[in-house]
KOLDREN-116067 format. One record per residue (C-alpha): residue in three letters; x, y, z. Coordinates in Angstrom, 3 decimals, m for minus. Each point is the difference from the previous one (the first is absolute). Layout:
REC  aa        X        Y        Z
REC ALA        X        Y        Z
...
//
This chain:
REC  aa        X        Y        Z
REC UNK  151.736   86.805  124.360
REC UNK   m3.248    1.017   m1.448
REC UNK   m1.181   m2.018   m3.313
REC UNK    1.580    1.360   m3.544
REC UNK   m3.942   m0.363   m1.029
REC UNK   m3.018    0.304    2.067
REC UNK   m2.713   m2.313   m1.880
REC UNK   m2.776   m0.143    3.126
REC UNK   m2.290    2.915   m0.723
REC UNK   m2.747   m1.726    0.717
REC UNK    1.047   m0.158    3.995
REC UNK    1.104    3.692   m0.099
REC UNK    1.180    2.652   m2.318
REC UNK    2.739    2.357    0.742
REC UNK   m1.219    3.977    0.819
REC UNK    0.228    2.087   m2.839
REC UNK    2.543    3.176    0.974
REC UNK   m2.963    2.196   m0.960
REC UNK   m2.458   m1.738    2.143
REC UNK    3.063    0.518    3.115
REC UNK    0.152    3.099   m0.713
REC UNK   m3.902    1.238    0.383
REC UNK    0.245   m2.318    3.441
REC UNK    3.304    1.975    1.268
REC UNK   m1.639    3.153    1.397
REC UNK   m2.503   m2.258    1.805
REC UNK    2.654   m1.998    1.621
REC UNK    2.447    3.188    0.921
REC UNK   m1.796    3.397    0.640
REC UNK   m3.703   m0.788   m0.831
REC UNK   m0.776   m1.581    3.320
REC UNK   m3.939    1.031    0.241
REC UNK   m2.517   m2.921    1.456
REC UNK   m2.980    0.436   m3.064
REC UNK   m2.039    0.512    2.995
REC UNK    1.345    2.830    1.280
REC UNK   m1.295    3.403   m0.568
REC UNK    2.815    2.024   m0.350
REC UNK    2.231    0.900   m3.374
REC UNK    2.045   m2.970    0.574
REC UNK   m2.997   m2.751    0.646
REC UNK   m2.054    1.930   m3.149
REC UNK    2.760   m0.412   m2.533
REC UNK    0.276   m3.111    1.005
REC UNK   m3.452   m0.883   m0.919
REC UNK    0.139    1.773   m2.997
REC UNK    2.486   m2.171   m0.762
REC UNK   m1.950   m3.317    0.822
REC UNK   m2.708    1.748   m2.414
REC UNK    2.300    0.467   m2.522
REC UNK    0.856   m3.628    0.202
REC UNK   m3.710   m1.614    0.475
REC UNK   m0.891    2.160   m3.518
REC UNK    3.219   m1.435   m1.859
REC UNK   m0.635   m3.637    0.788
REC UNK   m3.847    0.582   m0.733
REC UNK    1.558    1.167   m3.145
REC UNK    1.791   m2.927   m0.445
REC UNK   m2.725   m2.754   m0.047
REC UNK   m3.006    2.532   m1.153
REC UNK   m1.755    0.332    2.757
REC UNK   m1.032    3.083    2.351
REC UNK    2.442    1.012    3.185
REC UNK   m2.655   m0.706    2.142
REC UNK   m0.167   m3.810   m0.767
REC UNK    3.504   m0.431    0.711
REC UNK    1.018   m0.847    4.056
REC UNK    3.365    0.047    0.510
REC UNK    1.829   m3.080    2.364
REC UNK    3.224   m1.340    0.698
REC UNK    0.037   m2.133   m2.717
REC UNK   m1.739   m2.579   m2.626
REC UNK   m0.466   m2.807    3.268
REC UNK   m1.540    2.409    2.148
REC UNK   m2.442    1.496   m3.018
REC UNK   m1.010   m3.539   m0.783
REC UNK   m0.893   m0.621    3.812
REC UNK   m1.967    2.600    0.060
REC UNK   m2.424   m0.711   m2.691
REC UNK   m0.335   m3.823    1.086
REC UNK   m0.249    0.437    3.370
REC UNK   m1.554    3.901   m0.218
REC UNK   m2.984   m1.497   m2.107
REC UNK   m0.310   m3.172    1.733
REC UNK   m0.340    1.785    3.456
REC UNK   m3.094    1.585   m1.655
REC UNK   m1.544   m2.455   m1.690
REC UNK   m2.002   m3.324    1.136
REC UNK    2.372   m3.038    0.059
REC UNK   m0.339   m1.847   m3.774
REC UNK    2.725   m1.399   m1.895
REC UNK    3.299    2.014   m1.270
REC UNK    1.467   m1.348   m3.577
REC UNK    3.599    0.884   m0.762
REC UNK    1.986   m1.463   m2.672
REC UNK    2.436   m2.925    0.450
REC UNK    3.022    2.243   m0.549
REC UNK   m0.847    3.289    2.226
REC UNK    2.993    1.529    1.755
REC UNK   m0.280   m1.595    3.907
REC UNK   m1.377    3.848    0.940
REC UNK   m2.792   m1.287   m1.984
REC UNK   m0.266   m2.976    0.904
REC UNK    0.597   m0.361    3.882
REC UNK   m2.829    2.891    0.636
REC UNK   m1.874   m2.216   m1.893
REC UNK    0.600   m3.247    2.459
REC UNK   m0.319    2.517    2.626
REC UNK   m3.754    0.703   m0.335
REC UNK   m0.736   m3.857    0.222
REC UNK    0.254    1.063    4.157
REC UNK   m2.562    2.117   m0.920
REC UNK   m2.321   m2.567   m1.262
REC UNK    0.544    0.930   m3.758
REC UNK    1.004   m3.194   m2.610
REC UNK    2.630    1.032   m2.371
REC UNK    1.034   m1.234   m3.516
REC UNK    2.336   m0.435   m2.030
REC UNK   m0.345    0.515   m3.553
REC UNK    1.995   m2.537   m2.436
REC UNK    2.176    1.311   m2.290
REC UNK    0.994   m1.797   m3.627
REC UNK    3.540   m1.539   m0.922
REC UNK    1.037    4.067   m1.686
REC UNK   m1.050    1.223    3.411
REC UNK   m3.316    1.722   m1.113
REC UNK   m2.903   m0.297    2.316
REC UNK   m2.316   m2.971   m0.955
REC UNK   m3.511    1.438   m1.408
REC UNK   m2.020   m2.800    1.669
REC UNK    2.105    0.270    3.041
REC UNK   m1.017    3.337    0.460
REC UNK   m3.631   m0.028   m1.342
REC UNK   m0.670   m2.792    2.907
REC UNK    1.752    1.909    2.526
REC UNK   m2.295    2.571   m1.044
REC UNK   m3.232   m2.222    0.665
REC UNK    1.026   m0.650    3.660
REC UNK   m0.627    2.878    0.012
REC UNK    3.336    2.106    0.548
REC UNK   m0.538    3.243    1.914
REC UNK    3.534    0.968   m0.159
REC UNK    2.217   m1.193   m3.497
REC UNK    3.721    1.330   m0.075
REC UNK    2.088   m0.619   m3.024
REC UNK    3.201    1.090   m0.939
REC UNK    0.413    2.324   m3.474
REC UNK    3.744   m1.571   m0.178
REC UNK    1.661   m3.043    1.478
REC UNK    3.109    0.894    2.062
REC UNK    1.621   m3.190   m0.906
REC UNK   m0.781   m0.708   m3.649
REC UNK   m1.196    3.835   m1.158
REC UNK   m2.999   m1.448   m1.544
REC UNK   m3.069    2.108   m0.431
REC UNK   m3.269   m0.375    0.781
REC UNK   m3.526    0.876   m1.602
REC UNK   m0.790    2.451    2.439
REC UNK   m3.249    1.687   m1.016
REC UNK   m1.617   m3.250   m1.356
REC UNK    0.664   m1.742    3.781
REC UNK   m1.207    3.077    1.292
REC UNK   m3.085    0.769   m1.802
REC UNK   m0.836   m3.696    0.701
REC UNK    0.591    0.597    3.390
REC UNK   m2.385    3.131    0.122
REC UNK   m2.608   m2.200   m1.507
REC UNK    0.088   m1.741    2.674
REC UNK   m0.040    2.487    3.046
REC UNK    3.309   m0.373    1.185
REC UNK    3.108    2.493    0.702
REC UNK    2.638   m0.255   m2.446
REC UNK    3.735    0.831    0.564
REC UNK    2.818   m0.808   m1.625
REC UNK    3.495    0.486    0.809
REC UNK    1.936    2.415   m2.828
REC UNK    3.275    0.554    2.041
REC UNK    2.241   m2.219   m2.519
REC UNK   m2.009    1.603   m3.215
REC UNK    0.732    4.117    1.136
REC UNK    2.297    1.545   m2.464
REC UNK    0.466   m3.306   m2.258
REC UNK   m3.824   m0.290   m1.245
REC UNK   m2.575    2.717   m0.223
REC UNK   m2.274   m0.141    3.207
REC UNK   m2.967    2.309   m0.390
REC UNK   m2.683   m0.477    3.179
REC UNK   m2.370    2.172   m1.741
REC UNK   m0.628   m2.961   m2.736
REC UNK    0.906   m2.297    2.305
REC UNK   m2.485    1.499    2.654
REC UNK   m2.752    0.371   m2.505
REC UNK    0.528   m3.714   m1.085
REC UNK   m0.529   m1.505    3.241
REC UNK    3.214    1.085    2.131
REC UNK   m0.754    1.098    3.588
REC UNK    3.526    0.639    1.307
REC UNK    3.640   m0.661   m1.465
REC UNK    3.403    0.091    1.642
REC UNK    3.240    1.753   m1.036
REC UNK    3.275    0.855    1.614
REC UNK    3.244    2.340   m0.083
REC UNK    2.648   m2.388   m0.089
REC UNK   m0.648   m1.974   m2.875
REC UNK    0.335    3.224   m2.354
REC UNK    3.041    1.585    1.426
REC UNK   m1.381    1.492    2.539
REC UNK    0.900   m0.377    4.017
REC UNK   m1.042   m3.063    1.870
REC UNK   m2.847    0.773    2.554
REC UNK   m2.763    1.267   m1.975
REC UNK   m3.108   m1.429   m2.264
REC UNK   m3.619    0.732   m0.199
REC UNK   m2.994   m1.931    0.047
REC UNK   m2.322    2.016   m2.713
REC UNK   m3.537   m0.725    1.209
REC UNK   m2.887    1.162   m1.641
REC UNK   m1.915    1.926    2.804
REC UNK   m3.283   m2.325   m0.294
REC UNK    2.024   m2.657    1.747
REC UNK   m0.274    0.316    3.920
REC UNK    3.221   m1.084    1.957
REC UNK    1.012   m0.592    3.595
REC UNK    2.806    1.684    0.304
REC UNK    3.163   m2.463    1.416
REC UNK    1.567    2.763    1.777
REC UNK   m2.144    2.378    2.161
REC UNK    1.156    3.642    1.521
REC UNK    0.554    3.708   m1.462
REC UNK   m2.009   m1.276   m2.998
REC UNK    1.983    0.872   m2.738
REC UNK   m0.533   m1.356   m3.731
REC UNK   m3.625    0.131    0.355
REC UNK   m0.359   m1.646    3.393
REC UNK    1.593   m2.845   m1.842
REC UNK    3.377   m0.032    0.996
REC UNK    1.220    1.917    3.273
REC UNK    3.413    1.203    0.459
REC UNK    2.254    2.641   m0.659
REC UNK    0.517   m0.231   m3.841
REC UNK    3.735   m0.821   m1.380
REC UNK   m0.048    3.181   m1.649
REC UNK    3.433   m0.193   m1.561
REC UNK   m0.910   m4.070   m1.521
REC UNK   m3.711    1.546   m0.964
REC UNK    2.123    2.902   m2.039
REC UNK    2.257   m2.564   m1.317
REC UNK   m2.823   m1.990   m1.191
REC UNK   m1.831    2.855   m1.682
REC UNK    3.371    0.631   m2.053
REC UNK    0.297   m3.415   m1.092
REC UNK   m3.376   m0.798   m0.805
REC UNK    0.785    3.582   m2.118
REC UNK    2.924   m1.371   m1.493
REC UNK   m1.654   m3.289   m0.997
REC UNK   m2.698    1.019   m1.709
REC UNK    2.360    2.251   m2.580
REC UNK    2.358   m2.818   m0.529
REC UNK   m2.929   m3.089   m0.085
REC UNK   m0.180   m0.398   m4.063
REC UNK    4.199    0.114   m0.267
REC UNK    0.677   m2.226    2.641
REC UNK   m2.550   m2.615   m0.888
REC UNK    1.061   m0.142   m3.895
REC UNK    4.429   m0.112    1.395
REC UNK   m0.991   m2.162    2.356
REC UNK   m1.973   m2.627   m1.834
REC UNK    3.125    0.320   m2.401
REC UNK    2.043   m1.405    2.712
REC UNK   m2.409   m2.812    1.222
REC UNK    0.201   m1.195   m2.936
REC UNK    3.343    0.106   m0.905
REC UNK    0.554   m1.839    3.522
REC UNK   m2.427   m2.285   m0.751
REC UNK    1.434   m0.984   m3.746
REC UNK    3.531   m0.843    2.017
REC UNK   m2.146   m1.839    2.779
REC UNK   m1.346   m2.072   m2.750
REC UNK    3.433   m1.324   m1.295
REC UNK    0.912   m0.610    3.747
REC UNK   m2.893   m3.152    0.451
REC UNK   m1.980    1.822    2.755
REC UNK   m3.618   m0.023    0.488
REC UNK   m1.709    3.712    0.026
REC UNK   m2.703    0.319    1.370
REC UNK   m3.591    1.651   m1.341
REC UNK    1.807    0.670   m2.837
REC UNK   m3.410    0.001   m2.448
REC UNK   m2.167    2.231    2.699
REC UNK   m0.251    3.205   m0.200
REC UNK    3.289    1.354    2.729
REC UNK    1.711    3.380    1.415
REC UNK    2.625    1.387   m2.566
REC UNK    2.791   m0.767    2.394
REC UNK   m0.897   m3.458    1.432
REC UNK    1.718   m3.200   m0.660
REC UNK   m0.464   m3.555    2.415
REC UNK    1.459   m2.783   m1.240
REC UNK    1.472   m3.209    1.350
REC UNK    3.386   m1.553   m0.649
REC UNK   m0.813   m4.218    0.825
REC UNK    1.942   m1.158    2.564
REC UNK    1.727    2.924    1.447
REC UNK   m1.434    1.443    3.292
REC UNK   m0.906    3.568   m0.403
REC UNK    0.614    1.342    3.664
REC UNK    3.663   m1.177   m1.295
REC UNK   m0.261    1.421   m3.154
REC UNK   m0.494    3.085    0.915
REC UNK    2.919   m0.115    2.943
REC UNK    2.279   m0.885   m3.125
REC UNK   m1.418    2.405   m2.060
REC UNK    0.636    2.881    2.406
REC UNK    3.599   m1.191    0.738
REC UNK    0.180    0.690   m3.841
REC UNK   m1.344    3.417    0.503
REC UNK   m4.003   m0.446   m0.897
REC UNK   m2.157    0.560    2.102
REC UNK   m3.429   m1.684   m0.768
REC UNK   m2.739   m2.202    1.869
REC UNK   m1.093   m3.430    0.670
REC UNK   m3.714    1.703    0.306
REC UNK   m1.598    2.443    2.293
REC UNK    1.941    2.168    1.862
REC UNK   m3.159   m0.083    2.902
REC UNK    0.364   m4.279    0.065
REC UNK    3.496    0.040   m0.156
REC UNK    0.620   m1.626    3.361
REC UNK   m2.098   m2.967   m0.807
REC UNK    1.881   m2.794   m1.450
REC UNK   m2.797   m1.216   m1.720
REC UNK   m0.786    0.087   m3.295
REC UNK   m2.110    3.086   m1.992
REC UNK   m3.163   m0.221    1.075
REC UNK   m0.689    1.520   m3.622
REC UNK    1.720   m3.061   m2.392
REC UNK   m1.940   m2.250    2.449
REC UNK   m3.199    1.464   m0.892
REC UNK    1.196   m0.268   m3.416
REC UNK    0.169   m3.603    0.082
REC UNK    3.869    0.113    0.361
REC UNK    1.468   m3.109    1.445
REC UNK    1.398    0.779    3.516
REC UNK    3.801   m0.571   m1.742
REC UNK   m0.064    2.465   m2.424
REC UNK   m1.811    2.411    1.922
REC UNK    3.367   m0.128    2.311
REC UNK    2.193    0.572   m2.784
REC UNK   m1.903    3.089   m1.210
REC UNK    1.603    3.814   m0.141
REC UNK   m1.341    2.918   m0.935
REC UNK    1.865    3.224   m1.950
REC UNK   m2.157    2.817    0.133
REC UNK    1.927    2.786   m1.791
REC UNK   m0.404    3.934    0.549
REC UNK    1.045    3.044   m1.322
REC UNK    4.210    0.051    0.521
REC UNK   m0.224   m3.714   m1.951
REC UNK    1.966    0.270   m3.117
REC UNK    0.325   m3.164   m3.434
REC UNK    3.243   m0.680    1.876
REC UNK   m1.207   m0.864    2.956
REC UNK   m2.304   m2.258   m1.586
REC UNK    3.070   m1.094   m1.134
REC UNK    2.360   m0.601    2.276
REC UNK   m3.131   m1.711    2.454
REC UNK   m0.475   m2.398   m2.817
REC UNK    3.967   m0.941   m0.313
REC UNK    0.509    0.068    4.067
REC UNK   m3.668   m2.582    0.487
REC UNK    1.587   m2.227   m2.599
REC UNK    3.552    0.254    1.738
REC UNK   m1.790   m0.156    3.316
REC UNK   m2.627   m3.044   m0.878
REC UNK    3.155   m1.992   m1.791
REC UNK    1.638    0.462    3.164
REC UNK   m2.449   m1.367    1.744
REC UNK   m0.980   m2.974   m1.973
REC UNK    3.628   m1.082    0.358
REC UNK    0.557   m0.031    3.733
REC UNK   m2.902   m2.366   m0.046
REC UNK    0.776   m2.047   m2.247
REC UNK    3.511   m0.779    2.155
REC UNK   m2.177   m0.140    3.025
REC UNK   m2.109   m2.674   m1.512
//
């Protein structure tokens, strides 16, 4: 049985009917290859056009800067490991709390003789100004840091990192695939600030699974990871997913019309969740940064959160004990630890990440089934002690 309330947004969203429906005809009697010359391969690129000008739409920036790939982890390879290939080995700086597609490029080019850091981040989460301005000094030829934190939502001061980092000579990326459709993401600012390249993708914003872009400012010369037909500018070869590059395009469409009345319902229902949190005795997390409308971590002491969240979806909830992409690890967010988060509490941390379908009763109902659930708990080990 599927859960009465799906609270994990931040892992995946459901697809919007309407974004379905512009991907049907691509998946039934549209069968063209975007390559091919006849009616059926040109409509299909049309199509991809159609999509590359709607996500440029979406984060201000021209169709040509945006490069289509199969999602946010491939789009983040590509810039670390695309620039890297063309630069002289130096040092890479990422922040303490990057996604592991961030970070494990990044300890991959240490076989390639570069020296990679990682930048501190304070108790809220935020990155640590001296942290970063001695990263900086190394000096850093490649800096990646995330616009929002998968874990915690918290948001970063992207165009003062970034105009830092152009002061300093080196590439500056940052991952935006949490902030898309929660926060305004503009490249052109962002771009003219210091921003070489940012990352979104499809299936945080209702759209299909199997789709992002890596929007790259054209200065920036890549190796491409995947040679062959040279599609995407030479940077990504392959026959395109046209139906997932449609369905993107619709939701990026659909996310930009509904940004401003999603944020303001949604924050309305953070809080509220956070208010009944409060009265529960749990620790939430970056609470006084600056976070993602829909984003709450939090910790209850002493109760495991890999169980937690078992219980919880027994009770018909479905939420997370962190990232979706780390999931398998049994250890601890990488994240809290950063944050200075005893190992302990990091374990006993979940995360509700709320979406469009998410209703005040919901909020609800989680808040009476966690107390139920965390009672529960605290009583079976009690008798076992």
């Amino acid at each position: 049985m599927f859960a009465l309330a799906y609270l994990d947004h931040n892992a995946t969203t459901p697809l919007d009917a309407r974004v379905l429906e512009a991907m049907l005809p691509f998946l039934k009697e549209r069968c063209g290859n975007a390559s091919s010359r006849h009616e059926y391969g040109r409509a299909a690129r049309a199509a991809i056009d159609t999509a590359r000008e709607q996500v440029a739409a979406a984060v201000g920036a021209h169709p040509t800067e945006v490069v289509f790939t199969s999602g946010g982890s491939e789009a983040n390879n590509l810039f670390i490991k695309g620039a890297a290939a063309c630069l002289k080995p130096s040092t890479v700086a990422v922040s303490a709390i990057e996604h592991p597609c961030v970070r494990e490029p990044a300890t991959d080019l240490k076989r390639m003789g570069w020296s990679m850091v990682e930048i501190g981040v304070d108790a809220e989460g935020r990155v640590v100004a001296a942290d970063f301005a001695a990263a900086l000094a190394m000096p850093a030829k490649l800096v990646s840091v995330m616009l929002a934190n998968n874990e915690t939502g918290v948001l970063q001061d992207i165009p003062d990192l970034a105009g830092q980092a152009r002061g300093a000579k080196a590439w500056f990326h940052t991952d935006a695939v949490q902030a898309l459709g929660k926060v305004k993401v503009d490249f052109r600012t962002l771009n003219a600030a210091g921003v070489n390249a940012l990352t979104v993708s499809a299936h945080k914003i209702y759209g299909p699974q199997g789709a992002a872009a890596l929007v790259l400012d054209k200065r920036v010369e890549l190796k491409p990871l995947i040679s062959g037909g040279g599609q995407e500018r030479n940077l990504r070869s392959g026959t395109e997913n046209v139906a997932a590059i449609v369905g993107f395009g619709a939701a990026c469409e659909l996310a930009t019309a509904r940004l401003e009345t999603d944020a303001v319902r949604l924050t309305g229902l953070r809080n509220k969740l956070e208010q009944g949190l409060a009265k529960l005795e749990t620790v939430i997390f970056s609470r006084n940064a600056s976070r993602l409308p829909n984003t709450v971590f939090f910790a209850v002491a002493g109760i495991d959160g890999e169980t937690l969240v078992a219980q919880l979806d027994r009770a018909g909830f479905a939420v997370a004990s962190g990232s979706a992409c780390s999931s398998v690890s049994p250890e601890p967010s990488h994240t809290l630890l950063a944050m200075g988060v005893s190992a302990d509490v990091a374990k006993s941390a979940l995360r509700v990440s709320l979406g469009r379908a998410n209703t005040e009763e919901d909020v609800v109902r989680f808040l009476q089934a966690l107390d139920e659930t965390v009672r529960k708990l605290k009583g079976l080990a009690a008798v076992a002690a």
